[in-house]
C-alpha positions as CSV (number, residue, x, y, z in Angstrom):
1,X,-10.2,-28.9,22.3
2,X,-9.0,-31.1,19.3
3,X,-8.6,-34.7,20.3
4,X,-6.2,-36.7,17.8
5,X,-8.0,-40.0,18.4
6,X,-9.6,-41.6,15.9
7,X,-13.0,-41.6,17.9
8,X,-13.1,-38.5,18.6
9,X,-13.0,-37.2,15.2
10,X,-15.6,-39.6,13.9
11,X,-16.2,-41.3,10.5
12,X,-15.8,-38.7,8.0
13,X,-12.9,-37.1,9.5
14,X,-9.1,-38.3,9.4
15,X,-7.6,-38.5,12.4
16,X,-5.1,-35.3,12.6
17,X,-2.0,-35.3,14.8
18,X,-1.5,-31.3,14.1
19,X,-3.4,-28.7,15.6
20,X,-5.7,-26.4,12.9
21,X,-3.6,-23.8,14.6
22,X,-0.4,-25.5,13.7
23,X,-1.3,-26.4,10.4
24,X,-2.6,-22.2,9.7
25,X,-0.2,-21.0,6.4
26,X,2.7,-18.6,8.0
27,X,2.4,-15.4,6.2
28,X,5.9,-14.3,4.4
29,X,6.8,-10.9,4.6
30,X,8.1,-9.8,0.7
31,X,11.7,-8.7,0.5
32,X,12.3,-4.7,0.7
33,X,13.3,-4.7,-3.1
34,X,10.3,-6.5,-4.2
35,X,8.1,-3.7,-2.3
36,X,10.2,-1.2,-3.9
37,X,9.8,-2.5,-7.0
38,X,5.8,-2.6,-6.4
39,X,5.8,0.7,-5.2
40,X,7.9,2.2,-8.3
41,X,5.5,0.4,-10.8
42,X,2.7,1.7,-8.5
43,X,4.1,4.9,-9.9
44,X,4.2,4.3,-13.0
45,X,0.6,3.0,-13.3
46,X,-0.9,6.4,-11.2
47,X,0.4,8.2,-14.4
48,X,-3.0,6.9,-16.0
49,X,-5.0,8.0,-12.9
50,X,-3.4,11.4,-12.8
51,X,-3.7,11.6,-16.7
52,X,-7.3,10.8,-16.5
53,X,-8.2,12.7,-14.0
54,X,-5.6,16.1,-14.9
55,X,-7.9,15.9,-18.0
56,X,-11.4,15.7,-16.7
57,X,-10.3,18.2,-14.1
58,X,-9.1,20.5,-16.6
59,X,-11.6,20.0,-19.2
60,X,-14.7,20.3,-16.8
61,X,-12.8,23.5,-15.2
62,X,-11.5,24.8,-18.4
63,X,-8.1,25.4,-17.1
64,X,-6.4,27.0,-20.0
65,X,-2.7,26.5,-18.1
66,X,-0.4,25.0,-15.5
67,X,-0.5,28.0,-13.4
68,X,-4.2,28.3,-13.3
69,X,-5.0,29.7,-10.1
70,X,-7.5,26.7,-9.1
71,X,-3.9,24.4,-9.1
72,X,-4.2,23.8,-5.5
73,X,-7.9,22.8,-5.8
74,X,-6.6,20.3,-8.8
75,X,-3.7,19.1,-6.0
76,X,-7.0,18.3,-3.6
77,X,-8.8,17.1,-5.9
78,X,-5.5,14.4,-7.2
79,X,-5.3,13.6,-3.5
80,X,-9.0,12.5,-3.0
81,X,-8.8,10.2,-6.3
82,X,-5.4,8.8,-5.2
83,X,-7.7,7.8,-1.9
84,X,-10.4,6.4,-3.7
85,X,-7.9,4.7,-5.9
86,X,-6.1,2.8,-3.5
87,X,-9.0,2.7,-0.7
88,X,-11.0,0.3,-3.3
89,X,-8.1,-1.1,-4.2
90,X,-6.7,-2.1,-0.7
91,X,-9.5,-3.3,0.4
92,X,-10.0,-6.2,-2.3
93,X,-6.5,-6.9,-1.0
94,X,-4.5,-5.9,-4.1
95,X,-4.2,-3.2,-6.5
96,X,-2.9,-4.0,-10.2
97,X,0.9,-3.6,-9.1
98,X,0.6,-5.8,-6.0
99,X,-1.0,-8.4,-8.3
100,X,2.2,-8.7,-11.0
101,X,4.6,-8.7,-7.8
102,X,2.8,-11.1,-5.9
103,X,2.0,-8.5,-2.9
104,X,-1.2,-8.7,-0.8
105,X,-2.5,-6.0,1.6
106,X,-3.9,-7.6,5.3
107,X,-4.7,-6.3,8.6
108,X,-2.5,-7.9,11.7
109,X,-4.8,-10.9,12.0
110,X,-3.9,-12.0,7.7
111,X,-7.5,-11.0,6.9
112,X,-8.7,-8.1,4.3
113,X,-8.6,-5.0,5.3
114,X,-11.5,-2.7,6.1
115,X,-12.5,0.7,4.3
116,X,-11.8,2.9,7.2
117,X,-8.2,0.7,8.0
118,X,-7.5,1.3,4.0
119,X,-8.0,5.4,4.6
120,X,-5.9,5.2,7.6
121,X,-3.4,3.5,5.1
122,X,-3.4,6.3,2.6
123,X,-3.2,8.8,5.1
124,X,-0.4,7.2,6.7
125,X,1.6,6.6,3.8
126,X,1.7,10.2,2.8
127,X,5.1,10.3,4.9
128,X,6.4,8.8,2.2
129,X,6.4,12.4,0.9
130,X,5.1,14.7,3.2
131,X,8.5,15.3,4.9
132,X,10.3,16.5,1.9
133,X,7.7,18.5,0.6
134,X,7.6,19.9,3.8
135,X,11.2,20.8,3.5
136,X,11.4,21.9,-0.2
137,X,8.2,25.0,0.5
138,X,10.2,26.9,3.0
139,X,13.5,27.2,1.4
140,X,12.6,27.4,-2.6
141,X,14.6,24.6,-4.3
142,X,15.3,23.5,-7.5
143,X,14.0,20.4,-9.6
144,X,17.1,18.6,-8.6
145,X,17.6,19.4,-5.4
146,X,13.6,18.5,-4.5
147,X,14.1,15.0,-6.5
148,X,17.3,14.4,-4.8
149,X,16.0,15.2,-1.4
150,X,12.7,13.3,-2.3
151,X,14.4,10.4,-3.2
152,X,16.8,10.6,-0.2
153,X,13.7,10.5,2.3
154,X,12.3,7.5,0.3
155,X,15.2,5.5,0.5
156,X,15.6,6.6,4.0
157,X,12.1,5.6,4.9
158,X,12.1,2.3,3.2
159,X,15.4,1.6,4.7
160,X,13.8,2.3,8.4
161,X,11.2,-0.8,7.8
162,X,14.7,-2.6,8.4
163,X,14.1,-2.2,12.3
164,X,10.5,-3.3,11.9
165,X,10.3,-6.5,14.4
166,X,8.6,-7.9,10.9
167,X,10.4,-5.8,8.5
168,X,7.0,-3.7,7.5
169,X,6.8,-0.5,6.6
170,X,6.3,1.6,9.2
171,X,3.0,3.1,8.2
172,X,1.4,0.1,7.9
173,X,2.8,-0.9,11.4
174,X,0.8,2.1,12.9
175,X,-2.3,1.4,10.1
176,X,-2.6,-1.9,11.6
177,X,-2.2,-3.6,8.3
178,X,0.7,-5.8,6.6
179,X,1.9,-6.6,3.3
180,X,2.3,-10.4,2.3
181,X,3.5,-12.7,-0.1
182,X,0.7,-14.1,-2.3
183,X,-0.2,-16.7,-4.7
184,X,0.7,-16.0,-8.0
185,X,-2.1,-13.4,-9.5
186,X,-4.3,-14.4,-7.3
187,X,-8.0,-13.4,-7.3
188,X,-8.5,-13.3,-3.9
């Protein structure tokens, strides 16, 4: 129990009228466009990743084309990077996008997320895409009828985070993580 007297919290210590539970920092939730935004820029930076490792694959495989018939193992084998990528990322709290929009990664109880909460993460995030995908096999659509129905379900999915109680996404709602408003490139 916290006692506000002056006795009570002895010599060194200020009295304090206000709880350490009161006086905790409220987490704020970033605004939908700002995730967006993240999340495009994400995007853009995982063209390095996918660059890098497309190359190494490639090289160390000596796929001569596209339609190599390992493709699908090179699909598994971008999927498992992606993982590692934002796994180690995620679990230092921010990866290079989240840092320039001032976005950090925590689990319910605002502390950094675990490796095996950070997989669930990826995992869980892959319906982002999975549905459309899902959707585009079956029937054999074009390029712009998969990026049109690809970017439907994303805006549809990011929309749903609106009926969030804290307007999360809703994967990290079942992950048991949350995305927060940071300090300014923070470190930590």
């Amino acid at each position: 129990m916290v006692s506000s007297s002056p006795e009570a919290s002895g010599p060194d210590q200020p009295a304090s009228p206000i709880s350490p539970a009161a006086s905790a920092p409220v987490s704020i939730v970033p605004g939908l466009w700002r995730r967006m935004a993240c999340w495009l820029y994400e995007g853009m930076l995982l063209f390095a990743v996918v660059f890098v490792s497309g190359w190494l694959f490639s090289t160390l495989g000596q796929m001569r084309d596209a339609m190599d018939s390992r493709r699908h193992l090179f699909q598994a084998f971008l999927f498992v990077v992606f993982g590692v990528y934002f796994v180690w990322f995620w679990t230092k709290g921010q990866t290079l996008a989240m840092k320039t929009w001032n976005i950090r990664i925590v689990d319910v109880h605002d502390q950094p997320i675990s490796q095996r909460r950070a997989l669930a993460r990826y995992l869980l995030s892959w319906v982002w895409f999975l549905p459309p995908l899902a959707a585009i096999a079956p029937f054999k659509l074009s390029g712009g009828e998969s990026t049109v129905l690809i970017f439907g379900w994303v805006a549809v999915w990011a929309l749903l985070a609106r009926f969030h109680p804290e307007r999360q996404f809703w994967h990290d709602a079942w992950a048991g993580t949350r995305l927060i408003t940071s300090k300014p490139m923070s470190r930590q």
